[in-house]
C-alpha positions as CSV (number, residue, x, y, z in Angstrom):
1,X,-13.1,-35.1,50.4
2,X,-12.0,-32.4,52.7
3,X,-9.4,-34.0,54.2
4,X,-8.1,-35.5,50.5
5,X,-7.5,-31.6,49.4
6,X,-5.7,-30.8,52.3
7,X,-3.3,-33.5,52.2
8,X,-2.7,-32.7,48.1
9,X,-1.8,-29.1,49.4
10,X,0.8,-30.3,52.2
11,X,2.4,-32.4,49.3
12,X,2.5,-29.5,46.9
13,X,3.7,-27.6,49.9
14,X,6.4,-29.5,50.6
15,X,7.8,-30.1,46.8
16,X,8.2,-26.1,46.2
17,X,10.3,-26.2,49.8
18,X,12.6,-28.9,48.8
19,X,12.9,-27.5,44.9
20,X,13.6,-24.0,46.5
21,X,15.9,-25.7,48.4
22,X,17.8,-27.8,45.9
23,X,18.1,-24.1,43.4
24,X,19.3,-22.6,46.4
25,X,21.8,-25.3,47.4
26,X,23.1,-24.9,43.6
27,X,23.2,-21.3,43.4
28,X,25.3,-21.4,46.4
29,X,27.5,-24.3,45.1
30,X,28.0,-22.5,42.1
31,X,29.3,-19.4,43.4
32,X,31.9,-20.8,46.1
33,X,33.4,-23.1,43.0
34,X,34.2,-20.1,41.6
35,X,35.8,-18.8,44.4
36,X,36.0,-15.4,42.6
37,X,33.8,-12.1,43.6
38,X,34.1,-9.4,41.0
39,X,34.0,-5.7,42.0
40,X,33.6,-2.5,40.4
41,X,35.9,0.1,42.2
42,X,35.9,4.3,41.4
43,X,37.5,7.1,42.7
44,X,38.3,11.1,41.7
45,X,40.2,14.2,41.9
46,X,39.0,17.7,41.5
47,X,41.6,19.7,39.2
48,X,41.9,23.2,38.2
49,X,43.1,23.8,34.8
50,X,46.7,24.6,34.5
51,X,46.5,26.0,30.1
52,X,43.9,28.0,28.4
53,X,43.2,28.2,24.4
54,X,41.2,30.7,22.5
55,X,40.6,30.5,18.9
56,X,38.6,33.5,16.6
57,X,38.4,34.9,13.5
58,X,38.6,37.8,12.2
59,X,36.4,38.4,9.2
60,X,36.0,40.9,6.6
61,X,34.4,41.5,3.3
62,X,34.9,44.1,0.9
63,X,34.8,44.9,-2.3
64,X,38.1,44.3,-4.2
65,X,40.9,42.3,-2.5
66,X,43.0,45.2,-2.1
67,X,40.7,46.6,0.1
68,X,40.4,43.6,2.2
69,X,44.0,43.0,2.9
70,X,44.1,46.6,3.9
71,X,41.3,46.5,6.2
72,X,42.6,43.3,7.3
73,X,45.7,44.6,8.5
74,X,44.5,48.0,10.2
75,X,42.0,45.3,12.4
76,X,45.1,43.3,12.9
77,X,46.8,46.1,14.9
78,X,43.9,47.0,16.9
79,X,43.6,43.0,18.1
80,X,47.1,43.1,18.6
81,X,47.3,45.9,20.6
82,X,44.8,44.9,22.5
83,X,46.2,41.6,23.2
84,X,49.3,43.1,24.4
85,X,47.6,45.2,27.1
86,X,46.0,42.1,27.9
87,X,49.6,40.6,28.6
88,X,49.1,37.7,26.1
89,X,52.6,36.5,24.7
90,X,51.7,33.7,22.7
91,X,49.5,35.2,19.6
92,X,49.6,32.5,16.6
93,X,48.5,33.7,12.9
94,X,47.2,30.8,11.3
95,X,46.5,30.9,7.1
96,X,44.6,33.5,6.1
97,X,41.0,31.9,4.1
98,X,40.5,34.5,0.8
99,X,37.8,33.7,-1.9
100,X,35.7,36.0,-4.1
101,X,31.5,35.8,-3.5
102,X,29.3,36.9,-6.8
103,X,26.3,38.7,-7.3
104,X,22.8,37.2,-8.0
105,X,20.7,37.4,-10.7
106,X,17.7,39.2,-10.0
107,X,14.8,37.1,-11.6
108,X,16.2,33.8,-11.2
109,X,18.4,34.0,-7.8
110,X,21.6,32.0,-9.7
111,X,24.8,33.2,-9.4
112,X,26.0,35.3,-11.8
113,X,30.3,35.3,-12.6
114,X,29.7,39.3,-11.7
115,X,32.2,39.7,-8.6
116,X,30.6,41.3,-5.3
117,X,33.1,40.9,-2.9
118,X,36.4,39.5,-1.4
119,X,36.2,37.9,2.1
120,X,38.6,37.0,4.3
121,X,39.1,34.6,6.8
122,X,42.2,35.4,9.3
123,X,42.0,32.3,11.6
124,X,44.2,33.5,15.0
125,X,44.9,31.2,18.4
126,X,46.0,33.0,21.8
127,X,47.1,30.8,24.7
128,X,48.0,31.2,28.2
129,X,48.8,29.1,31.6
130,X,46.4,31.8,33.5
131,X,43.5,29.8,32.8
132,X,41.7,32.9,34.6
133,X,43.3,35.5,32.2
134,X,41.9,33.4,28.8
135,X,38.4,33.3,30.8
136,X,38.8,36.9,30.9
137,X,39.9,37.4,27.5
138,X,37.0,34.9,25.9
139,X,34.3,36.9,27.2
140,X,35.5,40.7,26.5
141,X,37.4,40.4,23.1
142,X,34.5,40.8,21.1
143,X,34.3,44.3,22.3
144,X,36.6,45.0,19.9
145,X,33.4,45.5,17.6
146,X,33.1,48.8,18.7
147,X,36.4,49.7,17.1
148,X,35.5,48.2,13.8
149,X,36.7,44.7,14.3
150,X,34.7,42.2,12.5
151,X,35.3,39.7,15.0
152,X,33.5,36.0,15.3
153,X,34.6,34.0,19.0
154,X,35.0,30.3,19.7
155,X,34.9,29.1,23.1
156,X,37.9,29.0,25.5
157,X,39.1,25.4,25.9
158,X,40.9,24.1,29.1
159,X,43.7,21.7,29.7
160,X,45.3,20.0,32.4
161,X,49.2,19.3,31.7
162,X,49.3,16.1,34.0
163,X,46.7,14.5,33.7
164,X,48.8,11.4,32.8
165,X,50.2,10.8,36.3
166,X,46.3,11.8,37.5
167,X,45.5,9.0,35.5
168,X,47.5,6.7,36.7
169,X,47.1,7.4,40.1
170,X,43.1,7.1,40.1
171,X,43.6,3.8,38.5
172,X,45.2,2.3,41.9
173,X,43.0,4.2,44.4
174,X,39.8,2.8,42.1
175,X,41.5,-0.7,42.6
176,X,41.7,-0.2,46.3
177,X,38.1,1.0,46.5
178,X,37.3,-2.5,44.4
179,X,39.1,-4.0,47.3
180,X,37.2,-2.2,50.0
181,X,34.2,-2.9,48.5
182,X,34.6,-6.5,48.0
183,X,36.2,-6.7,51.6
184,X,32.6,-5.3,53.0
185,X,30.9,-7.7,50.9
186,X,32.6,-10.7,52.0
187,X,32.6,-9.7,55.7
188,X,29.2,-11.2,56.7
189,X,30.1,-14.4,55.0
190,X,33.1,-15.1,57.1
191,X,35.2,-14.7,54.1
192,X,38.2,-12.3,53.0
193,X,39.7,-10.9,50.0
194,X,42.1,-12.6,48.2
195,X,44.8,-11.7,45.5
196,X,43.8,-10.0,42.3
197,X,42.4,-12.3,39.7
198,X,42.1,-9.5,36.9
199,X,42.0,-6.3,36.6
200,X,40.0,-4.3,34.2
201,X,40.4,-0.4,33.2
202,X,37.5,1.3,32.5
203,X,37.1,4.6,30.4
204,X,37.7,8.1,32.4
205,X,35.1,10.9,32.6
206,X,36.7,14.3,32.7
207,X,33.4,16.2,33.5
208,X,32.4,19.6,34.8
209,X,32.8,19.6,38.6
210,X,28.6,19.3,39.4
211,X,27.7,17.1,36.1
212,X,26.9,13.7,36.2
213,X,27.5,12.8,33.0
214,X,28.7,8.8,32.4
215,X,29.8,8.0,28.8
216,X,30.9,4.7,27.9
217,X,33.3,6.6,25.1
218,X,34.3,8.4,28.5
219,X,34.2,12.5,28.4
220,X,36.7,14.8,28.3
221,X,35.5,18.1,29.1
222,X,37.8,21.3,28.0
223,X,35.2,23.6,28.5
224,X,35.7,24.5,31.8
225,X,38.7,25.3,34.4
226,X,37.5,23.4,37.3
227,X,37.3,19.7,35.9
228,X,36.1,16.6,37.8
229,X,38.1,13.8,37.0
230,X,36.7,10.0,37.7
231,X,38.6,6.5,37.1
232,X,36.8,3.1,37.1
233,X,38.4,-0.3,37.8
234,X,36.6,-3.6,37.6
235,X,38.5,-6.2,39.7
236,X,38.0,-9.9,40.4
237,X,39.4,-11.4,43.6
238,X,40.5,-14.5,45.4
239,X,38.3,-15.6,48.0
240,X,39.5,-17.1,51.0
């Protein structure tokens, strides 16, 4: 009986060899038909921002409209002033945002057609190529409180003017690190890297410098002046 088990074992022993050899025999016929490996390449450049934007408003609220514009203006020449001392040639006045608020009614909290105030929205844009100067800028205007400036900040935004050629340039060092990387596959097999099959562009990720953000929208940061920026190629090669 003894010996009848161990001989069943030997034969189920030896039919998961040869079936593990017969998958692996396919799985390895299957891939040199193809004849193609497929590789994901990347590379990036650290850029400094070459153009800063800052957008604020300045907001007031007063009782008649009259008295708005007024006060608008006399906080207009303080900004503007300061702005100037601050170098900053290229001040843009956008349309000024007016509408009247009303009062509520006491008991019920509705609005009644009783006029409270005029408020005034003057939307303005400065801009600069010292990126360092806007930085500057963003984080001090709103001291202008303290001469009676009602004042409300958006974040500096940073651009880089050529990141089109940065683009494009990524794209073929990506495709040579697909190349590389297919190359040091290949190289235990006894094989080499053919030509190009297809080429695929992935998205770019313009990220801050130390994040590891990945979108597969792609990012594009303009919050910062030091931008990291990343371009992914997916290539398919000739094997030889």
């Amino acid at each position: 009986m003894l010996e009848r088990i161990e001989k069943l074992q030997i034969i189920s022993l030896g039919l998961l060899i040869a079936l593990g050899l017969v998958i692996s025999t396919k799985m390895a016929s299957s891939a040199v038909s193809k004849n193609v490996i497929s590789v994901t390449g990347s590379a990036y450049e650290i850029v400094k921002s070459d153009s800063g934007t800052l957008n604020f408003d300045i907001v007031i609220k007063r009782p008649t409209k009259q008295a708005s514009y007024s006060a608008l203006q006399e906080q207009l020449k303080i900004v503007n002033e300061y702005l100037v001392s601050k170098q900053i040639k290229t001040i843009e006045r956008k349309t000024i945002n007016g509408y009247y608020s009303y009062k509520r009614d006491l008991k019920t909290g509705a609005y009644t057609d009783i006029q409270d105030s005029y408020n005034l929205y003057q939307p303005m844009q400065i801009s600069s190529d010292n990126v360092e100067l806007i930085k500057e800028i963003s984080n001090d205007i709103t001291s202008l409180i303290n001469k009676g400036v009602d004042i409300n900040v958006s974040p500096a935004s940073y651009d880089y003017s050529k990141l089109p050629e940065l683009k494009v340039t990524l794209l073929e060092k990506a495709s040579q690190d697909a190349r590389n990387r297919a190359s040091s596959m290949l190289k235990p097999t006894g094989n080499s890297v053919g030509k190009v099959q297809s080429v695929r562009m992935g998205v770019y990720q313009i990220t801050p410098v130390d994040s590891t953000n990945v979108s597969d929208m792609g990012i594009n940061d303009t919050t910062t002046i030091d931008k990291k920026v990343t371009a992914v190629a997916n290539v398919s090669f000739k094997i030889k």
